[in-house]
C-alpha positions in Angstrom: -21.5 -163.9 -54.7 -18.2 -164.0 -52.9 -17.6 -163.3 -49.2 -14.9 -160.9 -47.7 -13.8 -161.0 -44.1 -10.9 -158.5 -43.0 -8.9 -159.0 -40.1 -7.1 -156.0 -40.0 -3.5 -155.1 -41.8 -3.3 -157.5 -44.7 -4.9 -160.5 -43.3 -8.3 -161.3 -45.6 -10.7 -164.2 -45.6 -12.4 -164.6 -48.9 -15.2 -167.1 -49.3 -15.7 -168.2 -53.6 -16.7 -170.6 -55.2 -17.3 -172.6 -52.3 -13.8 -172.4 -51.3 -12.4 -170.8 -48.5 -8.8 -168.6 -48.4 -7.2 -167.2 -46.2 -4.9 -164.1 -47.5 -1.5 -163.2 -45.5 -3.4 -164.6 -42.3 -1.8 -162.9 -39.1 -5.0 -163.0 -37.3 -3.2 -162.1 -33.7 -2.4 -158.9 -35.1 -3.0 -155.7 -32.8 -6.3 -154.7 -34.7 -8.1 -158.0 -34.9 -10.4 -158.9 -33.3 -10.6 -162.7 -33.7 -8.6 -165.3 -32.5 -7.4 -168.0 -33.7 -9.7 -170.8 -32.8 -12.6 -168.3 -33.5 -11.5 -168.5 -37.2 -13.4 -171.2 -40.3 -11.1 -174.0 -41.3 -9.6 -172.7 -44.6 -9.2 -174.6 -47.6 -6.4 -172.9 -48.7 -3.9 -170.2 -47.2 -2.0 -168.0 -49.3 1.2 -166.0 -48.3 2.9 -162.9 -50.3 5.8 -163.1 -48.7 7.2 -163.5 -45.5 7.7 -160.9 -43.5 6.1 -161.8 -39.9 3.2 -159.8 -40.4 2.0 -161.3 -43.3 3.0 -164.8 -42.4 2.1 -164.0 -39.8 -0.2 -167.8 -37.9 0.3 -169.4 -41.3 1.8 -172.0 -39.2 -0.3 -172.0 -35.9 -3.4 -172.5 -38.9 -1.7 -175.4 -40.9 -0.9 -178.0 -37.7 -4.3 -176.9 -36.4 -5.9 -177.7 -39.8 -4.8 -180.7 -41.1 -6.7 -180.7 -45.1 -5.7 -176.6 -45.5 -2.9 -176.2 -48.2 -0.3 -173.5 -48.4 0.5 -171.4 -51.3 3.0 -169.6 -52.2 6.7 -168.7 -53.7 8.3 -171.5 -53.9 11.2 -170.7 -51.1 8.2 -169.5 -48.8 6.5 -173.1 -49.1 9.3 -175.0 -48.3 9.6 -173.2 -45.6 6.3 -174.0 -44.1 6.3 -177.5 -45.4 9.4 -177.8 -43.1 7.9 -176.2 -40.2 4.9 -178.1 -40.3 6.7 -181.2 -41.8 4.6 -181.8 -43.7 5.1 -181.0 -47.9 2.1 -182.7 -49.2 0.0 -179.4 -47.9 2.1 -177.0 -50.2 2.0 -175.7 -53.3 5.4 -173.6 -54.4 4.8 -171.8 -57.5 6.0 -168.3 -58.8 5.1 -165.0 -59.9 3.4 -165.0 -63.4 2.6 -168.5 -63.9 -1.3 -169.8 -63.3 -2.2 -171.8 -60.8 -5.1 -174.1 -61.2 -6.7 -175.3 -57.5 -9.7 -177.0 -58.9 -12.0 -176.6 -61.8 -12.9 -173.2 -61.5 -10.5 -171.3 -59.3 -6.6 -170.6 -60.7 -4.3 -168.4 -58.8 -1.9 -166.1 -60.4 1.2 -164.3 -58.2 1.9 -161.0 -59.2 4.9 -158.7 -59.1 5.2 -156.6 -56.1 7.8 -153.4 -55.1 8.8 -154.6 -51.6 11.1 -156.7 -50.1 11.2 -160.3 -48.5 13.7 -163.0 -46.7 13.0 -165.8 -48.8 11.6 -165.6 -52.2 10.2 -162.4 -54.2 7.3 -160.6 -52.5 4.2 -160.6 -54.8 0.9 -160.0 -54.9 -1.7 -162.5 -55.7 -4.9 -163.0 -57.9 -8.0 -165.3 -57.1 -9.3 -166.0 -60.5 -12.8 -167.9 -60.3 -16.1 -168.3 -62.2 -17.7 -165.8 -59.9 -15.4 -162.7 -59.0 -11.7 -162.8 -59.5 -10.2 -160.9 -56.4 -6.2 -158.9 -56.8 -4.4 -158.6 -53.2 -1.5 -156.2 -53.9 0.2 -157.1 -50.9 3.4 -154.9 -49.4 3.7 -153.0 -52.8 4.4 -149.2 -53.8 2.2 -148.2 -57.2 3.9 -149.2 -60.5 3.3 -149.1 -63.5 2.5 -153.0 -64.6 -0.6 -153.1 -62.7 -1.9 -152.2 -66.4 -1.1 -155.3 -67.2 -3.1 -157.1 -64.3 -5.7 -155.0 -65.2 -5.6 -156.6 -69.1 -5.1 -160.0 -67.9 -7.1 -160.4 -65.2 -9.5 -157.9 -64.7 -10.0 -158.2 -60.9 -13.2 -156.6 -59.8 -11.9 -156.1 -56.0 -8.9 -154.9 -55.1 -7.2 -154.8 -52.0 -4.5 -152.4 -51.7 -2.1 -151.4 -48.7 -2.6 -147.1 -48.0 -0.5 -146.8 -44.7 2.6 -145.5 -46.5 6.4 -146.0 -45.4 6.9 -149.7 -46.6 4.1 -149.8 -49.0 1.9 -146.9 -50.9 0.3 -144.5 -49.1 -3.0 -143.2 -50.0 -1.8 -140.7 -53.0 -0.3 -143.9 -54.4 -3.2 -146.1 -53.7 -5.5 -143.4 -55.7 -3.0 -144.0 -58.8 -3.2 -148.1 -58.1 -7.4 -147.4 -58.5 -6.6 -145.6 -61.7 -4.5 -148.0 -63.8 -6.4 -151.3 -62.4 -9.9 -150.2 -62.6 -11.6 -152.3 -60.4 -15.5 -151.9 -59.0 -14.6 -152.6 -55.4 -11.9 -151.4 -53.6 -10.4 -152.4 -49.8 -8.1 -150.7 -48.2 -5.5 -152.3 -46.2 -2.0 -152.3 -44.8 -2.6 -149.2 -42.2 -3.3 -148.1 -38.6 -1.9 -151.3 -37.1 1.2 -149.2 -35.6 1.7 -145.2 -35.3 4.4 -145.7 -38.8 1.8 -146.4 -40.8 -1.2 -144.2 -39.6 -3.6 -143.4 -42.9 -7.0 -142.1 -43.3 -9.5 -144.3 -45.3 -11.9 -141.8 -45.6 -9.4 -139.5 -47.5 -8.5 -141.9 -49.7 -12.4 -143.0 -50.1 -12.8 -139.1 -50.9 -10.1 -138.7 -53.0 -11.1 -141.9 -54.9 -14.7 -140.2 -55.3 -13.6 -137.5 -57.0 -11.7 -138.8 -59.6 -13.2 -142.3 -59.9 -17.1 -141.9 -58.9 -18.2 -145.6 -60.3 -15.1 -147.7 -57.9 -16.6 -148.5 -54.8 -14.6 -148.1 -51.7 -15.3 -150.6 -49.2 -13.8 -149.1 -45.2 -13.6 -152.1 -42.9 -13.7 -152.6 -39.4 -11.4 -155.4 -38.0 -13.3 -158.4 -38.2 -16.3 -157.1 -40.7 -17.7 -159.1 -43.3 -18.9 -158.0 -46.8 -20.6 -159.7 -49.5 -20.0 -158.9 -53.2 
């Protein structure tokens, strides 16, 4: 059983394997609804790249939260090991290459079409011995996602449907067909007018062509188990 907390835009908390994560964590964005001393103390934060709103309070968190370790490309962690000064709380890895965070739990960064300041972008995978979890971060559709399907075999998926810097929903329906997953999020849209989507059309169009994926339409701040 795994636990799933979105904040709105890209920023997930995601509870396994008694370890907690938090996923691009800009908790102030304009949809949450949490603030930042409302939020768990995470065990481990992980960043796709680093554009501000996916960045986003990774900083605020880690001085707040003394025991939390950062992960991600290696540029990226440098970066917050700096700000924080602190680089005994980060991990700097890169895309392809597993992770292993304890006994159970590897992470694995992914390719992603986007862009970034330092670093690649990327998404990521949460492999552990109860659900393995793929956030897709900024991305538009492409074709190796067959191949996280083959690796990995994530069983949730959370994918960006807002369009204009990442996939829109048409795309997003293609990302569902060549990962097939059982559970999917949507994410990445309605925070600003540029990037206005409809989840229920993508949950519709998802239907139609994929009636056993199960598309999960959060509110800001809601919490799932699966």
């Amino acid at each position: 059983m795994a636990e799933i907390t979105w904040f709105g835009h890209a920023a997930f908390e995601v509870y396994v394997s008694n370890k907690r994560f938090l996923i691009d964590p800009w908790i102030t964005n304009p949809l949450s609804p949490v603030s930042l001393d409302k939020i768990k103390e995470p065990d481990y934060i992980i960043v796709t790249h680093d554009h501000g709103d996916h960045l986003g309070d990774t900083v605020d968190i880690m001085k707040r939260y003394k025991k939390t370790i950062f992960v991600s490309l290696y540029e990226i962690a440098e970066y917050v090991g700096d700000e924080i000064k602190d680089k005994n709380r980060i991990i700097g890895a890169n895309i392809g290459g597993p992770i292993k965070l304890s006994s159970d739990i590897k992470i694995i960064f992914t390719p992603a079409i986007h862009s970034s300041i330092r670093s690649s972008p990327a998404g990521v995978v949460i492999k552990s011995s109860e659900k393995t979890f793929y956030h897709a971060g900024d991305t538009g559709v492409f074709y190796d996602m067959i191949l996280i399907k083959e690796l990995y075999r994530p069983e949730v998926v959370m994918l960006p449907i807002g369009g204009h810097f990442t996939m829109g929903v048409d795309e997003a329906v293609k990302a569902v067909e060549l990962l097939e997953p059982k559970h999917v999020i949507p994410m990445h849209y309605n925070t600003f007018p540029l990037i206005s989507a409809d989840p229920e059309e993508f949950k519709s169009k998802v239907r139609n062509k994929f009636p056993n994926v199960n598309i999960h339409i959060l509110k800001p701040g809601e919490k799932i188990l699966l």
